[in-house]
C-alpha positions as MATLAB code, in Angstrom:
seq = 'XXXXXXXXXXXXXXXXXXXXXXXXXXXXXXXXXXXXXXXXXXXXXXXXXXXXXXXXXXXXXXXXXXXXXXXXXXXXXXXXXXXXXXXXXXXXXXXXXXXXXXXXXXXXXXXXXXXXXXXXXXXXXXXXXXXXXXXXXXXXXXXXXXXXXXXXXXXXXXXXXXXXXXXXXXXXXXXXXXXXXXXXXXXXXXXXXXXXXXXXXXXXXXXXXXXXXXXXXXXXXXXXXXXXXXXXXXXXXXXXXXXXXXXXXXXXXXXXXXXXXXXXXXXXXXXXXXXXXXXXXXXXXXXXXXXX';
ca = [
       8.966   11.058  -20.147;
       7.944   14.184  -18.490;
       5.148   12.499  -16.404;
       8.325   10.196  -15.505;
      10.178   12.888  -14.411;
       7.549   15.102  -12.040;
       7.471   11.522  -10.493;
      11.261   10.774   -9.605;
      12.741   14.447   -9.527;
      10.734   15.054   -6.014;
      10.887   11.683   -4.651;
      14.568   11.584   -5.417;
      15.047   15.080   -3.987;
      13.126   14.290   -0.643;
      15.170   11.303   -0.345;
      18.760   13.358   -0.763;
      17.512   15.385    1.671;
      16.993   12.852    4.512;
      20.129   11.244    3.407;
      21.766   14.576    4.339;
      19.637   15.391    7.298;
      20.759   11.817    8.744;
      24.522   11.900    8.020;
      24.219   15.201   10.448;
      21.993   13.441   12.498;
      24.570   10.626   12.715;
      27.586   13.068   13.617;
      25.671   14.618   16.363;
      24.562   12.266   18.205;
      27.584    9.440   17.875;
      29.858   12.421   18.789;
      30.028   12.533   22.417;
      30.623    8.502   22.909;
      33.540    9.234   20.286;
      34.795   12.046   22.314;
      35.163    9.935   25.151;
      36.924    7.409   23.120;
      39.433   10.492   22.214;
      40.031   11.361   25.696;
      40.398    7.793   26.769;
      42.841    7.078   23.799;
      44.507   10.511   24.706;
      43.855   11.376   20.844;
      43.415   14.855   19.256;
      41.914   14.028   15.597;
      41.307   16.783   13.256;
      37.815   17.857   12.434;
      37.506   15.545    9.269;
      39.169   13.013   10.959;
      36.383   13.137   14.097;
      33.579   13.048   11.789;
      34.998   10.059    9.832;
      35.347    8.580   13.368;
      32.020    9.608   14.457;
      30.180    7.573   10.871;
      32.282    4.009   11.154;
      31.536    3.218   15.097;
      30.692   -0.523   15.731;
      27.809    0.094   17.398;
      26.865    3.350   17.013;
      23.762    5.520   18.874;
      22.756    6.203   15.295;
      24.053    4.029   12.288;
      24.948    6.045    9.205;
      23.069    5.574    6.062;
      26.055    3.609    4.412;
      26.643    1.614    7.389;
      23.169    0.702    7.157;
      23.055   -0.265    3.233;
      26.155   -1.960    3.621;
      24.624   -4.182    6.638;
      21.388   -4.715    4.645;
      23.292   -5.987    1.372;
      25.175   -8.311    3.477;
      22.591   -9.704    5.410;
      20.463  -10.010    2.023;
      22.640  -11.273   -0.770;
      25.808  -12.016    0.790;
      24.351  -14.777    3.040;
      22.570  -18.085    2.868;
      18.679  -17.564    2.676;
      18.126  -19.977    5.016;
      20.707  -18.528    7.901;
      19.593  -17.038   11.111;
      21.255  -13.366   10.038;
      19.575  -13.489    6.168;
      16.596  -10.630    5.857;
      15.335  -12.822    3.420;
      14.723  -15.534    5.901;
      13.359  -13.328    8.762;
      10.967  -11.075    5.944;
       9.597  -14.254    5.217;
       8.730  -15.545    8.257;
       7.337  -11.820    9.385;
       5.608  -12.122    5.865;
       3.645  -15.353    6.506;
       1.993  -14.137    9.759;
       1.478  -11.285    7.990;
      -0.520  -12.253    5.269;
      -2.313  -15.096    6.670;
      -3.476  -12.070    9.435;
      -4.100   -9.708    5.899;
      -6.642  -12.411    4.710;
      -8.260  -12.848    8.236;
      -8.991   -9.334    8.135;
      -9.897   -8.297    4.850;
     -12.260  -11.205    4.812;
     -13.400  -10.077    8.356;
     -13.673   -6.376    7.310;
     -15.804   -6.980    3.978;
     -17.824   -9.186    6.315;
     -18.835   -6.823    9.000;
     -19.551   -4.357    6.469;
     -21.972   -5.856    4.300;
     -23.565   -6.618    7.895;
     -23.427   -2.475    8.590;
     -24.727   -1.387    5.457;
     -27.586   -3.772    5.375;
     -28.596   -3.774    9.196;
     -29.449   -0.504   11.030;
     -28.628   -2.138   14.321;
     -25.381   -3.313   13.360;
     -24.769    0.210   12.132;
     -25.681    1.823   15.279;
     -24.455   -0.792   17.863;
     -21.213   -1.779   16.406;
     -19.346    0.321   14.119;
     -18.921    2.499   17.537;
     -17.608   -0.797   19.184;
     -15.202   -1.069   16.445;
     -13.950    2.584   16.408;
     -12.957    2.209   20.051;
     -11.154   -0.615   19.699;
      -8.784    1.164   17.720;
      -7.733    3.294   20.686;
      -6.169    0.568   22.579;
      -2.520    0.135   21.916;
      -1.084   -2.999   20.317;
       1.355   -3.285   22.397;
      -1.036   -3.527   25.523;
      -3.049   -6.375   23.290;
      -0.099   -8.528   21.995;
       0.932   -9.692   25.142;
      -2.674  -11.080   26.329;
      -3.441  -12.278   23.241;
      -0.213  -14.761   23.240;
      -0.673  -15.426   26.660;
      -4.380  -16.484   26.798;
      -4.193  -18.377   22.666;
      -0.843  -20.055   24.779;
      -2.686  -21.358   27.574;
      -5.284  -23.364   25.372;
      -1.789  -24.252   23.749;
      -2.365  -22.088   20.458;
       1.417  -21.014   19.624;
       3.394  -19.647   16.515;
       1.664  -18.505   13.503;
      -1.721  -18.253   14.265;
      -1.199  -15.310   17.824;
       0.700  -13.516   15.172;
      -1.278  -13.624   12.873;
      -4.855  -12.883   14.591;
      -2.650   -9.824   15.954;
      -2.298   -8.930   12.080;
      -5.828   -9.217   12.276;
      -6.827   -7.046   14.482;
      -4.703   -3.961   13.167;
      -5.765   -4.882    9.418;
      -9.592   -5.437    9.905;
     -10.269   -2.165   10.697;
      -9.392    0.106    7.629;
     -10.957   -2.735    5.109;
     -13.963   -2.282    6.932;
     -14.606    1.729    7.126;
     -13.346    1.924    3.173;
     -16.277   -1.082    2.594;
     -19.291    0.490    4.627;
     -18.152    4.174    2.565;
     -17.839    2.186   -0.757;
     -20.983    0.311   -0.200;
     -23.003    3.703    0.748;
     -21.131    5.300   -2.392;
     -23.707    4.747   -4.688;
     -25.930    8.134   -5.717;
     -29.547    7.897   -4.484;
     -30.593    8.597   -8.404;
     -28.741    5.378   -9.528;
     -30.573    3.294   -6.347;
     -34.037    4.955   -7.577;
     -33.147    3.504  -10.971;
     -32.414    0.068   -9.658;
     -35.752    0.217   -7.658;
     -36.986    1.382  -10.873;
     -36.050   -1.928  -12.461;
     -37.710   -3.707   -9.753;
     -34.189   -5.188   -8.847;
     -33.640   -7.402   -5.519;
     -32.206   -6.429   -2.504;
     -28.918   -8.520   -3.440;
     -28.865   -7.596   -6.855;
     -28.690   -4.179   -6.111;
     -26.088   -5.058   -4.470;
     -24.209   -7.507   -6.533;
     -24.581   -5.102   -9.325;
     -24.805   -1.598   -7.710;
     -23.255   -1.703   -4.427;
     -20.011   -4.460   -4.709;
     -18.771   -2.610   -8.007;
     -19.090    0.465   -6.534;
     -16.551   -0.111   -3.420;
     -13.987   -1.380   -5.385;
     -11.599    1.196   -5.057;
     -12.937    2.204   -1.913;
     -12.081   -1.551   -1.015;
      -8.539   -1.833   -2.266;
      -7.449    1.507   -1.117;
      -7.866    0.613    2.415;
      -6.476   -2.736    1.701;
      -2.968   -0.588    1.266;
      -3.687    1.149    4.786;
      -4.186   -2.395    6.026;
      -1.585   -4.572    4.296;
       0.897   -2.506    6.331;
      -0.910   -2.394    9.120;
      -0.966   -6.153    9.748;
       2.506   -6.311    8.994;
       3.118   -4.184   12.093;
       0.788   -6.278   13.916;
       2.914   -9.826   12.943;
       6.207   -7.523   14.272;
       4.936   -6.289   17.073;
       3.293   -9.792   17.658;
       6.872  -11.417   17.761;
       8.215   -9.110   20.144;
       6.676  -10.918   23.347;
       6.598  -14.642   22.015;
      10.417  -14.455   22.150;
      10.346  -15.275   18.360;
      13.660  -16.508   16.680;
      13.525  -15.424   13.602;
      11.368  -13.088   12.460;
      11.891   -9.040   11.459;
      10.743   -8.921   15.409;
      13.424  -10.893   16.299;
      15.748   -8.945   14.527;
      14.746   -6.389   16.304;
      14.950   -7.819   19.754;
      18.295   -9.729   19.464;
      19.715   -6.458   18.077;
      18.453   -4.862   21.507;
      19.934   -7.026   24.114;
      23.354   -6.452   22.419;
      22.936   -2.931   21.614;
      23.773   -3.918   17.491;
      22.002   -0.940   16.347;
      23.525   -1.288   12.802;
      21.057   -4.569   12.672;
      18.057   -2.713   14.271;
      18.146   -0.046   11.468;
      18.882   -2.800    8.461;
      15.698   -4.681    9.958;
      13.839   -1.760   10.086;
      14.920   -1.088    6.128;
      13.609   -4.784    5.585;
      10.092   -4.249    7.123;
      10.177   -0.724    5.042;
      10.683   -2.923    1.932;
       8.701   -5.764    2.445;
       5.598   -3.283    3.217;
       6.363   -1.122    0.256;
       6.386   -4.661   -1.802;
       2.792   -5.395   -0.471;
       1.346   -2.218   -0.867;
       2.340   -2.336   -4.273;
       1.074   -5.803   -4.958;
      -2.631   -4.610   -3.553;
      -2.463   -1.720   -5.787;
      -1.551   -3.619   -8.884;
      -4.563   -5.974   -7.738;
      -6.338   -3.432   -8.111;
      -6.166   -2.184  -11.411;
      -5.919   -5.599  -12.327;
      -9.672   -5.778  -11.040;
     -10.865   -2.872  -12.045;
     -10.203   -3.039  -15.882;
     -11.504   -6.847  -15.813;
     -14.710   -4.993  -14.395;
     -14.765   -2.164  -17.174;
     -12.698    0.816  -15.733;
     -10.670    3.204  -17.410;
      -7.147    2.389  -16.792;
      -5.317    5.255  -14.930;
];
């Protein structure tokens, strides 16, 4: 109970806080379009009354929490899964991009380190390549990518996806090469010792070794390539999609529905990085670790 408790107490009172620090957030900056709508409407509200005014606009500069929460519910539960405006609908196309992207990655992560670990040229040559290709900005990439996997008439999931790729690769790979080094020289000795193969030191040293290493950067990149299938629906001119969302809500300024879509991707991530981390443990205690 008390472990429960120095859990929730600080999460719950961070989250009060930016509750509060956004309903002042909300009054300040929605209050000069509202004083305009005073002096147009040749209306003198009192204080209370401006503020109320200031959290229920239509389409305010900045949405208030409840206005938010209230959109989100709607959009979840209060309307057909398979409609255009359900969250449910657009998270799951966003989702499938993203984990088919997820897969490419961690598979192509894992890959590339094993390659690193056990080839000094690869080590030296590439992992520098790799680093630097983080610098570039996804937003730069998206576009080409869609436009050059659209001329060899490649379209929909897979641009997305391979975008997902590209974001989610990276992290699996560094936490692989660090788990696979991981090992202490004494326990490599001691496999030498036992006359052990090259693969069965690392079947038996090496792969149990980066499992943690392995599925903690599978968190960092589960969210990662969701970003990537987002921002990879922004220039395709997706329909549906949390992208989408996000661009329909755009062109007619429905900031209400830019915030609840943001919530959505917040939740859907949260959802995955859980489901990693429960993999996780799963894997770990079939493999003979202490549960936590």
């Amino acid at each position: 109970m008390d472990s429960f408790r120095s859990k929730i107490v600080p999460v719950s009172t961070i989250l009060a806080l930016i509750v509060v620090v956004w309903y002042v957030g909300a009054v300040a900056m929605n209050a000069p379009f509202q004083r305009e709508l005073d002096q147009r409407g040749k209306v003198n509200p009192t204080t209370t009354e401006f503020i109320a005014e200031t959290l229920s606009q239509k389409k305010p500069t900045l949405p208030a929490p409840h206005q938010v929460a209230a959109n989100f519910f709607k959009n979840t539960f209060q309307v057909k899964v398979t409609s255009a405006r359900s969250l449910v609908y657009n998270s799951w196309v966003t989702l499938s991009s993203t984990m088919l992207g997820f897969a490419f990655g961690t598979a192509l992560g894992i890959l590339i380190a094993v390659g690193i670990v056990h080839v000094t040229t690869l080590d030296r040559s590439l992992m520098p390549w790799i680093i630097a290709s983080q610098t570039i900005p996804i937003l730069a990439i998206a576009p080409m990518v869609i436009v050059v996997l659209a001329s060899i008439g490649i379209t929909g999931l897979i641009p997305k996806a391979l975008i997902s790729t590209y974001l989610s690769f990276f992290p699996v790979t560094v936490g692989m090469v660090k788990g696979l080094r991981s090992p202490e020289t004494m326990h490599l000795d001691l496999m030498h010792t036992y006359n052990a193969s090259r693969w069965q030191t690392f079947w038996k040293l090496r792969v149990p070794a980066s499992v943690p290493y392995l599925f903690a950067s599978m968190k960092v990149a589960v969210a990662a390539s969701l970003v990537g299938a987002i921002v990879g629906e922004l220039p395709t001119g997706a329909v549906a999609g949390i992208g989408a969302k996000l661009l329909a809500g755009a062109y007619y300024s429905q900031t209400i529905d830019i915030w609840s879509a943001l919530v959505a991707g917040s939740v859907v991530a949260a959802l995955l990085v859980a489901l990693v981390g429960i993999a996780g443990r799963i894997v770990e205690r079939a493999m003979g670790g202490r549960p936590a």
